[in-house]
LUMLUMVO-276044 format. One record per residue (C-alpha): residue in one letter; x, y, z. Coordinates in nm, 4 decimals, always signed. Each point is the difference from the previous one (the first is absolute). Layout:
<pts>
+------+----------+----------+----------+
: rest :       xx :       yy :       zz :
+------+----------+----------+----------+
:    A :        X :        Y :        Z :
...
+------+----------+----------+----------+
</pts>
This chain:
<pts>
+------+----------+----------+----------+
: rest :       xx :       yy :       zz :
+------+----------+----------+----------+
:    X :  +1.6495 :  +2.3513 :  +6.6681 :
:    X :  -0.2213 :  +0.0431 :  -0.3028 :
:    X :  +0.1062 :  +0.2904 :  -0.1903 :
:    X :  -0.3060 :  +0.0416 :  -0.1909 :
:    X :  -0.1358 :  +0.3256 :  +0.1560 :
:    X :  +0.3210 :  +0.2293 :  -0.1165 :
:    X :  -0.1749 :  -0.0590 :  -0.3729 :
:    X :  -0.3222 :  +0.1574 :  +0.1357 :
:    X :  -0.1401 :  +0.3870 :  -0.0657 :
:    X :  +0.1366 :  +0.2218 :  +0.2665 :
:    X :  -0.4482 :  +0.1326 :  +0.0501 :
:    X :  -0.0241 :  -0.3860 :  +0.0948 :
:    X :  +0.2591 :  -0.0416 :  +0.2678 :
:    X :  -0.1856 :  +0.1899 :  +0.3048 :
:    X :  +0.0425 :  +0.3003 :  +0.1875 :
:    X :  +0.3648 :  -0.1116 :  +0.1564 :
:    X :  +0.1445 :  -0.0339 :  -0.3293 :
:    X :  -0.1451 :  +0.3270 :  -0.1104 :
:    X :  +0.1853 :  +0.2035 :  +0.3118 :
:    X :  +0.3445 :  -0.1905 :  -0.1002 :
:    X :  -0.0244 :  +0.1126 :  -0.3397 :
:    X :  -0.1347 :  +0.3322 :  +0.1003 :
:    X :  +0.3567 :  -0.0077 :  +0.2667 :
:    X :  +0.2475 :  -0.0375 :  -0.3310 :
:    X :  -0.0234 :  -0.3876 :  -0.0033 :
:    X :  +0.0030 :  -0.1925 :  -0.3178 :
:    X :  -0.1948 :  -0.2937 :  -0.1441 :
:    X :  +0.2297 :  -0.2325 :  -0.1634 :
:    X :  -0.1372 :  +0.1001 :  -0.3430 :
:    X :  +0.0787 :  +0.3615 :  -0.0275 :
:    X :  +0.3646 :  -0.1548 :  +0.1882 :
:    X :  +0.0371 :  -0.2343 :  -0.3023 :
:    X :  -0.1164 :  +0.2632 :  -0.2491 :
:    X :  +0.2326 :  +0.2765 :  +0.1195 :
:    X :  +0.3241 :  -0.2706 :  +0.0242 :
:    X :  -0.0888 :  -0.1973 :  -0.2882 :
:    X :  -0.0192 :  -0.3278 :  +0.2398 :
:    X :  -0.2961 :  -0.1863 :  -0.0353 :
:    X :  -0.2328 :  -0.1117 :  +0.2905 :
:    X :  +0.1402 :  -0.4053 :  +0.0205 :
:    X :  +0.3962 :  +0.1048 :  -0.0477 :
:    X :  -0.0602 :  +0.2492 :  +0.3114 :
:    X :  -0.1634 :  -0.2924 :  +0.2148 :
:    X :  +0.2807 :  -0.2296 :  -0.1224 :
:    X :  +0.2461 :  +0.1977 :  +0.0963 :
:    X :  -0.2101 :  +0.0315 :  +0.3280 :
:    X :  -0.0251 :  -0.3942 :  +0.0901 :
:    X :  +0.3089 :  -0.0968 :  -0.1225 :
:    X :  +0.2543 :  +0.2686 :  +0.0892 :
:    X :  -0.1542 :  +0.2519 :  +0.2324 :
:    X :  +0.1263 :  +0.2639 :  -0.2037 :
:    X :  -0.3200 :  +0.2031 :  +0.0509 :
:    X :  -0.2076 :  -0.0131 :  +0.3028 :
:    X :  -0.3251 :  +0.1991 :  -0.0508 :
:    X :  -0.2780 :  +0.0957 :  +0.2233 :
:    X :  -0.2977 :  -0.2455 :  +0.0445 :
:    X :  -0.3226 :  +0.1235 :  +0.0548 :
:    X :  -0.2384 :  -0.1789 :  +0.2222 :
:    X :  -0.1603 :  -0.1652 :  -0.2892 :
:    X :  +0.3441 :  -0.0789 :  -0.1528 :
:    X :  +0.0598 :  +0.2506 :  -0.2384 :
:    X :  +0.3532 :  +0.1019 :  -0.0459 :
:    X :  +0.0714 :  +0.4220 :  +0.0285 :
:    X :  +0.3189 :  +0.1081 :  -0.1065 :
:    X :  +0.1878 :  +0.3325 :  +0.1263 :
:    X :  +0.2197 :  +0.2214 :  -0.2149 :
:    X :  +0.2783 :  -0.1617 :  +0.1392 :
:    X :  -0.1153 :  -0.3214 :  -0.1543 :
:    X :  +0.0091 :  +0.0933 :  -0.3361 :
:    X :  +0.3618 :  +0.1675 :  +0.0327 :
:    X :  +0.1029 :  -0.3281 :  +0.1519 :
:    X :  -0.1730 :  -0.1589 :  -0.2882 :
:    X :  +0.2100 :  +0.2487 :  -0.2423 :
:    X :  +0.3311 :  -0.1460 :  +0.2022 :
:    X :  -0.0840 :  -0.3147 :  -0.0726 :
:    X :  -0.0364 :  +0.0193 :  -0.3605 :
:    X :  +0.3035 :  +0.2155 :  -0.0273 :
:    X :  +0.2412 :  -0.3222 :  +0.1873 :
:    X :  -0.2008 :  -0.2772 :  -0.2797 :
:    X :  +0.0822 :  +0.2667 :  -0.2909 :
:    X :  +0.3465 :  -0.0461 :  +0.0999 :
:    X :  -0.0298 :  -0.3602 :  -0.0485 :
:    X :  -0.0458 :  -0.0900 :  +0.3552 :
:    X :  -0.2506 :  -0.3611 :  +0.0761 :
:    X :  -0.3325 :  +0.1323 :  +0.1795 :
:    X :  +0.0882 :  -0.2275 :  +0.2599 :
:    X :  +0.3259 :  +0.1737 :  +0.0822 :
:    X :  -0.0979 :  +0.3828 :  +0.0280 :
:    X :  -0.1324 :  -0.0020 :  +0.3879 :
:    X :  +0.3527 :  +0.0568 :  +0.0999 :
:    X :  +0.0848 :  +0.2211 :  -0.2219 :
:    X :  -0.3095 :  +0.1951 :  +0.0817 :
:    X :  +0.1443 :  +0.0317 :  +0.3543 :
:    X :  +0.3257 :  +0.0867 :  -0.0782 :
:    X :  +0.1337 :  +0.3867 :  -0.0336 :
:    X :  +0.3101 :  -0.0906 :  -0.2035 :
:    X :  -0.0458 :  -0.2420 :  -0.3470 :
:    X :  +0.1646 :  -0.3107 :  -0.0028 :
:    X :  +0.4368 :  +0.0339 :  -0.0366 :
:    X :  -0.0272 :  -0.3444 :  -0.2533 :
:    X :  -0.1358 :  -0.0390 :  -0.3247 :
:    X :  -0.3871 :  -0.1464 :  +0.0133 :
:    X :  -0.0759 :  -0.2678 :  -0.1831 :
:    X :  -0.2137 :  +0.1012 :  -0.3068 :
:    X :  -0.2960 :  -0.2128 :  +0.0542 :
:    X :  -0.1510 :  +0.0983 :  -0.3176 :
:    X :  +0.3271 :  -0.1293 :  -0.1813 :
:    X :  -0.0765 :  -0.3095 :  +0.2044 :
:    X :  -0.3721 :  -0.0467 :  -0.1360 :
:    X :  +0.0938 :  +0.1162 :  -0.3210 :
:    X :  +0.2194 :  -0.2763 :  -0.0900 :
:    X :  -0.2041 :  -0.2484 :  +0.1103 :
:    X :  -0.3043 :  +0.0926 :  -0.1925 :
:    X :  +0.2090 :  -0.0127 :  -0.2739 :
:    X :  +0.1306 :  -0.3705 :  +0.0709 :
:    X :  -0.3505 :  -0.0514 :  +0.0389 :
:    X :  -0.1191 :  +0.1407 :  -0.3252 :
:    X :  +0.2821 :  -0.2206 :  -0.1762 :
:    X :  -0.1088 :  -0.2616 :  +0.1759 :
:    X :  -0.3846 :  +0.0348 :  -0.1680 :
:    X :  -0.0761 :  -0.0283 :  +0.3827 :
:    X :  -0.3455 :  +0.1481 :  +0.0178 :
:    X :  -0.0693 :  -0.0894 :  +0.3931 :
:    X :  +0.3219 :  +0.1343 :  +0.0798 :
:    X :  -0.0465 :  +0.3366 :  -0.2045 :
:    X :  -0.3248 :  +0.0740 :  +0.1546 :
:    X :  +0.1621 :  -0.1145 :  +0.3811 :
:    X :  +0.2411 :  +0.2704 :  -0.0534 :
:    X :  -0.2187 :  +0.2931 :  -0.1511 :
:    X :  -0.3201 :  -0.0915 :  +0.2930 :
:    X :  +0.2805 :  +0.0129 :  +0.2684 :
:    X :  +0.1498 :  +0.3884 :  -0.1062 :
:    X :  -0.3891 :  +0.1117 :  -0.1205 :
:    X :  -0.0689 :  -0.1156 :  +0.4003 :
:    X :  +0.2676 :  +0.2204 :  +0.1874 :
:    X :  +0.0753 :  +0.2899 :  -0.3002 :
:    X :  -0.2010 :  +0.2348 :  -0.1138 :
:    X :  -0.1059 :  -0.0216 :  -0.4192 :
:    X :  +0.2027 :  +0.2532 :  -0.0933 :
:    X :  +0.2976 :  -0.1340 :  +0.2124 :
:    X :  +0.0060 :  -0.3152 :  -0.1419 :
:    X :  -0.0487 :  +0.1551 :  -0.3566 :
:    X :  +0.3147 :  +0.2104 :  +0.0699 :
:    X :  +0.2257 :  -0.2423 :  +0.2082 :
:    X :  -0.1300 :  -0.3630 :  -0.1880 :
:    X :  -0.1462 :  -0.0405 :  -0.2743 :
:    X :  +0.0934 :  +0.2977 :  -0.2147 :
:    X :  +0.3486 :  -0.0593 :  +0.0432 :
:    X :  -0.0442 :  -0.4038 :  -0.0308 :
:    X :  -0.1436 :  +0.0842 :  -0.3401 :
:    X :  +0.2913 :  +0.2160 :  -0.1517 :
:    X :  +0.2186 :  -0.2932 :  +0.1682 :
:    X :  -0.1628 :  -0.2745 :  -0.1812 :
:    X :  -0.0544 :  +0.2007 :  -0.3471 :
:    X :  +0.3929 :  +0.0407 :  -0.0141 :
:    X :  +0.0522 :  -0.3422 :  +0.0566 :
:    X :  -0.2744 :  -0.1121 :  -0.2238 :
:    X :  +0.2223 :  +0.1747 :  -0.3259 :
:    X :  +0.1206 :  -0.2844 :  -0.2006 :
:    X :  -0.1016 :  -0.2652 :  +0.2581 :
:    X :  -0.1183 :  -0.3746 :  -0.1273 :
:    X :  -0.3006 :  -0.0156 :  +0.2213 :
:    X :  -0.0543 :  +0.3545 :  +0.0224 :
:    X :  -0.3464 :  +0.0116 :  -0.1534 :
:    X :  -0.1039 :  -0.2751 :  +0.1882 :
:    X :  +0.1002 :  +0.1884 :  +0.3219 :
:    X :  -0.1803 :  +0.3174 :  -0.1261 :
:    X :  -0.2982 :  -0.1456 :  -0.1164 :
:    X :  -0.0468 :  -0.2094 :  +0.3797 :
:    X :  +0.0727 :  +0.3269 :  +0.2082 :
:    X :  -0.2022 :  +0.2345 :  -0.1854 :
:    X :  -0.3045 :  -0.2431 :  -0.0110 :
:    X :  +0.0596 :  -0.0253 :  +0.3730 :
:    X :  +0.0228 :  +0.3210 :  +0.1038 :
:    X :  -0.3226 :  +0.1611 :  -0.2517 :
:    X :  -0.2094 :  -0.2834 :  +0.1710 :
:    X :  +0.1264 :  +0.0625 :  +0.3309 :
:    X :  -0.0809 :  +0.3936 :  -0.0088 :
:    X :  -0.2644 :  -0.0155 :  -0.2313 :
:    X :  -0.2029 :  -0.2435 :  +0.2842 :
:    X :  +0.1541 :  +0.2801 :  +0.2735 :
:    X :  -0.1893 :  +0.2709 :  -0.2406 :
:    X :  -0.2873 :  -0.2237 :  -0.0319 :
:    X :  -0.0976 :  -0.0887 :  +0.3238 :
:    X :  +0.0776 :  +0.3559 :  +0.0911 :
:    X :  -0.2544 :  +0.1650 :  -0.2332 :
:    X :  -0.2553 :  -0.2205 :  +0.1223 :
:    X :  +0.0121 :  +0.2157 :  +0.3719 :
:    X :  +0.0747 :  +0.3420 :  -0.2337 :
:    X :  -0.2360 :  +0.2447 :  -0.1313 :
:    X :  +0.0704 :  +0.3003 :  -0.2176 :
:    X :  +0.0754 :  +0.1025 :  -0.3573 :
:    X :  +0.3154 :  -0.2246 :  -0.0722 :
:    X :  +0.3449 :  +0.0521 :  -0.1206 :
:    X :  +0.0280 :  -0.1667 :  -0.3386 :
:    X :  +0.3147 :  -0.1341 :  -0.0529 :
:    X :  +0.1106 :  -0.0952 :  -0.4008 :
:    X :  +0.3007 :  -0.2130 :  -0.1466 :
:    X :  +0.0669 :  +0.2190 :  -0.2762 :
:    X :  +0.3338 :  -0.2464 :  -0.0300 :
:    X :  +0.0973 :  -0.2768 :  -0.2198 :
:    X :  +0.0920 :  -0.2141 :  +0.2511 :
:    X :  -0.2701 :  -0.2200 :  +0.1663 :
:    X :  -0.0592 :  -0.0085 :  +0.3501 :
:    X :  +0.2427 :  +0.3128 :  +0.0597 :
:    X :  +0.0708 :  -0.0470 :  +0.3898 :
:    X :  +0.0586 :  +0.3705 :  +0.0416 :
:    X :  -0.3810 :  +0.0512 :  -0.0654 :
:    X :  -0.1175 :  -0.2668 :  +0.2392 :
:    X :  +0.2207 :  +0.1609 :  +0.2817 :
:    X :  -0.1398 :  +0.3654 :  -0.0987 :
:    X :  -0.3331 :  -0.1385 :  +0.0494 :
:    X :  +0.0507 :  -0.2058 :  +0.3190 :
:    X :  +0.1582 :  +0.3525 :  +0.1399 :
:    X :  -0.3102 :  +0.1720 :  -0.0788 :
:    X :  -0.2133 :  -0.2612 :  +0.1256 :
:    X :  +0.1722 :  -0.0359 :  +0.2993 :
:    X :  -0.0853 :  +0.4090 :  +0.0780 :
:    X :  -0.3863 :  -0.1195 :  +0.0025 :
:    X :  -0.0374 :  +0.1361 :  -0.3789 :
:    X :  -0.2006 :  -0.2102 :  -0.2443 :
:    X :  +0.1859 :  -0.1190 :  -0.2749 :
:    X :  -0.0684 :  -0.1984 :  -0.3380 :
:    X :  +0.2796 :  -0.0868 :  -0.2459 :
:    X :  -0.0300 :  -0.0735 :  -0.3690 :
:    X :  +0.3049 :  -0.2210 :  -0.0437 :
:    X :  +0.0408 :  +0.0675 :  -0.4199 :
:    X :  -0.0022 :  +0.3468 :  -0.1998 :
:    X :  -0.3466 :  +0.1526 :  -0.0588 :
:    X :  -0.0627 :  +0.1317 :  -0.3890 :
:    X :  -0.0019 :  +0.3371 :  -0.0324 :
:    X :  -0.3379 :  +0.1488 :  +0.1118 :
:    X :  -0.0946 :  -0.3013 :  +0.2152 :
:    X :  +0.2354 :  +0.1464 :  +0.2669 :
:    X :  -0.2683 :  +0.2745 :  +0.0475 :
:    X :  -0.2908 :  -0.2110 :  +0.0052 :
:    X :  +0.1311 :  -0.2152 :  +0.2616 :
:    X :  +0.0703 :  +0.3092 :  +0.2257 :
:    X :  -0.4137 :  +0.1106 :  -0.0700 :
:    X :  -0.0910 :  -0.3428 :  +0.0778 :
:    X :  +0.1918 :  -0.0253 :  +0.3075 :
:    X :  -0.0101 :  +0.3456 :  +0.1076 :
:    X :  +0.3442 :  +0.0002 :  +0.0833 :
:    X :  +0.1592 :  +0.1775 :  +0.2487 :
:    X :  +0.3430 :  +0.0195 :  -0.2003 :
:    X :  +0.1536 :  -0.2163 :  -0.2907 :
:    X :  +0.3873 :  -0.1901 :  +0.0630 :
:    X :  +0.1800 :  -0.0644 :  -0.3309 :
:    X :  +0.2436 :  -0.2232 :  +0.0463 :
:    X :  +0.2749 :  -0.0515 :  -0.2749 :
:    X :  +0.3034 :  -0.1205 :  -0.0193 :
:    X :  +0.1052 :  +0.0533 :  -0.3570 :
:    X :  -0.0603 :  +0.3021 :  -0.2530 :
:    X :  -0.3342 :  +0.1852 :  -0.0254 :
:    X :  -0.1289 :  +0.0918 :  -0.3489 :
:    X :  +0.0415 :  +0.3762 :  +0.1027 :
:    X :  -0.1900 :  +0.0994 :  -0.3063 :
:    X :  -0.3388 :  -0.1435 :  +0.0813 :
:    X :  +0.0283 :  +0.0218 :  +0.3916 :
:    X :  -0.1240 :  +0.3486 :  +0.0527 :
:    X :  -0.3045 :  -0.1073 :  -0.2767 :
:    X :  -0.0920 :  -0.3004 :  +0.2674 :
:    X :  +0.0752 :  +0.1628 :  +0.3480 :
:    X :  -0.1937 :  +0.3077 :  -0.0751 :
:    X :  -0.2864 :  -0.1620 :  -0.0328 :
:    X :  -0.0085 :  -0.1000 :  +0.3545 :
:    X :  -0.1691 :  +0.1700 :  +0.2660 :
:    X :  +0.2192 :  -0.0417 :  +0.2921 :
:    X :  +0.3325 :  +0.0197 :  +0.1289 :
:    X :  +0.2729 :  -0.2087 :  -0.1971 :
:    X :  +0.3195 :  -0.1372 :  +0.1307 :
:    X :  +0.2553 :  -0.1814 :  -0.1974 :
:    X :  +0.2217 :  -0.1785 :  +0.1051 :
:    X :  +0.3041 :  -0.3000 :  -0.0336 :
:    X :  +0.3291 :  +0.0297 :  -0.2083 :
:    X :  -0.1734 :  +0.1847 :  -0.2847 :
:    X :  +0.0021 :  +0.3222 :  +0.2064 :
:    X :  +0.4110 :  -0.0497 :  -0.0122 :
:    X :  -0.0220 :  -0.0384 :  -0.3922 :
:    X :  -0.1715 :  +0.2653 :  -0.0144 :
:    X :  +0.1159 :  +0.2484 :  +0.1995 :
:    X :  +0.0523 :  +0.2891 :  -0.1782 :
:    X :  -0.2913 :  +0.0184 :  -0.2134 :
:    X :  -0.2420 :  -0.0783 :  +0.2730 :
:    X :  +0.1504 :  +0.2848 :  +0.2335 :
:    X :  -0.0509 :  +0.2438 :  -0.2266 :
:    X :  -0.3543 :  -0.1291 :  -0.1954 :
:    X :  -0.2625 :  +0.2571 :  +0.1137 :
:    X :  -0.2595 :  -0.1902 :  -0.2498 :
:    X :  -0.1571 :  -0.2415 :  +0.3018 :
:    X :  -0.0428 :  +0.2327 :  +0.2500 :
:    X :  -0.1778 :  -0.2439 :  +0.2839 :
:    X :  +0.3119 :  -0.2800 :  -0.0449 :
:    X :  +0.2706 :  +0.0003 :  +0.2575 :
:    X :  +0.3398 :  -0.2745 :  +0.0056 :
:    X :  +0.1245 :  -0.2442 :  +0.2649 :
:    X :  +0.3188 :  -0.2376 :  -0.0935 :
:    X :  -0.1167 :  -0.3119 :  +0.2234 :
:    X :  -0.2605 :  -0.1324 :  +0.2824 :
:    X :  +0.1220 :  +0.2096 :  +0.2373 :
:    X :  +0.0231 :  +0.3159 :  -0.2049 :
:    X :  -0.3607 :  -0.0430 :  -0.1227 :
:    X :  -0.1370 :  -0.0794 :  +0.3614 :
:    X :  +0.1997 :  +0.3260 :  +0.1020 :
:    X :  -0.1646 :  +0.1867 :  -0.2815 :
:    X :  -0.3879 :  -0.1342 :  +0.0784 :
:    X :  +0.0883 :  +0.1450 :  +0.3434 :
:    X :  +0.0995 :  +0.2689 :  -0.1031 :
:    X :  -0.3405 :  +0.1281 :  -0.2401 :
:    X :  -0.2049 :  -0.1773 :  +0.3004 :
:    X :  -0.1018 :  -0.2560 :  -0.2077 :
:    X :  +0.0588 :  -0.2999 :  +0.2733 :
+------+----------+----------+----------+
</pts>
């Protein structure tokens, strides 16, 4: 069936669909916007496993109950425990977890993206990440994958003979693969954007492109300047943007002495962000000089903390 209409405005969809929603039923947006599970992952799961069965209008619009979304909640709470998608239905049905071990499927992935990656296998990198971006939600596969894969593979890279080569093909893949996903997702956006800044030394930091692939992926505009700004520029970019919020991402030492100079000068909210807030934990918890700048450690800390100020 085409699923087309479920993208549509609610004022559009004709006086039935008006009464369900009216009767508690949801549209599949506000379903994937209060579970975090975006509108294709929720049909997958659908199709392929029946996890969900939602209510179809006439006109083929799927309604979802309360229920749904607790079910929904169920289901994330078995693949968070490192459970395969395509194995939660029974668990779903069962009263009592399972008396063996489950298999960590994430382990499973995991390792080979990583033989992958050492490898230089390109097709087989991007097989892997399109199948979990397919059935798992961004954060998900930010917090079971590819976080993890990267602290994996930067401890093994220490010392390595073909380390660098091995960094330098996985972190070209992955800033082209979610800088297209931001991309072509701006191009259905509107809005002030999020503007997201490599304030490291480190080319093509990963954590960045995964921050902004988050926020893209909860319908927020995003742009990303993938090299430090000089001081002053940082504030001009915001005016000519109009940003909504500025991400810096570092993950080495700030000059503390000229930050609150630069970030001042900006006229919205500030979040930084990466290892840097570890180095510098002290001062920066108790710095009352940049009053509009808040911390997050990682991705998911900083997508937590755009939440959070209701900046996403």
């Amino acid at each position: 069936m085409n699923d087309e209409p479920d993208s549509s405005a609610s004022e559009d969809l004709g006086a039935d669909f008006a009464t369900a929603l009216a009767q508690g039923w949801l549209p599949i947006r506000e379903v994937s916007r209060q579970t975090g599970v975006n509108a294709i992952t929720l049909r997958a799961w659908e199709r392929r496993y029946g996890l969900i069965v939602p209510h179809r209008t006439p006109k083929g619009h799927r309604l979802f109950s309360p229920e749904h979304v607790q079910r929904i909640q169920s289901i994330l709470t078995w693949i968070n425990r490192g459970v395969a998608v395509s194995k939660v239905k029974p668990l779903l049905d069962t009263a009592q977890p399972p008396d063996e071990p489950l298999e960590d499927e994430w382990q499973r992935q995991r390792h080979a993206l990583a033989l992958a990656v050492t490898q230089l296998a390109e097709r087989q990198v991007d097989h892997l990440v399109n199948q979990a971006m397919a059935l798992y939600p961004p954060w998900t596969v930010c917090e079971q994958l590819l976080l993890p894969l990267l602290a994996e593979l930067q401890t093994r890279w220490q010392g390595q003979f073909g380390a660098q080569l091995e960094q330098v093909f996985f972190y070209s893949w992955l800033r082209s693969k979610f800088g297209s996903r931001v991309y072509h997702n701006n191009r259905q956006l509107h809005g002030a954007p999020l503007l997201l800044v490599n304030h490291s030394q480190l080319p093509q930091e990963p954590h960045l492109w995964l921050t902004a692939w988050l926020a893209s992926s909860a319908d927020c505009p995003v742009e990303v300047f993938d090299a430090p700004l000089p001081a002053g520029e940082l504030a001009l970019a915001v005016e000519r943007l109009k940003a909504r919020a500025v991400l810096l991402y570092s993950s080495n030492a700030l000059n503390l002495s000229q930050l609150p100079r630069q970030l001042n000068a900006v006229d919205c909210p500030i979040i930084i962000a990466g290892p840097a807030v570890s180095i510098h934990h002290a001062r920066l918890s108790t710095d009352v000089s940049m009053t509009n700048v808040t911390w997050a450690e990682d991705p998911l800390c900083a997508h937590a903390e755009l939440n959070r100020r209701a900046l996403l």
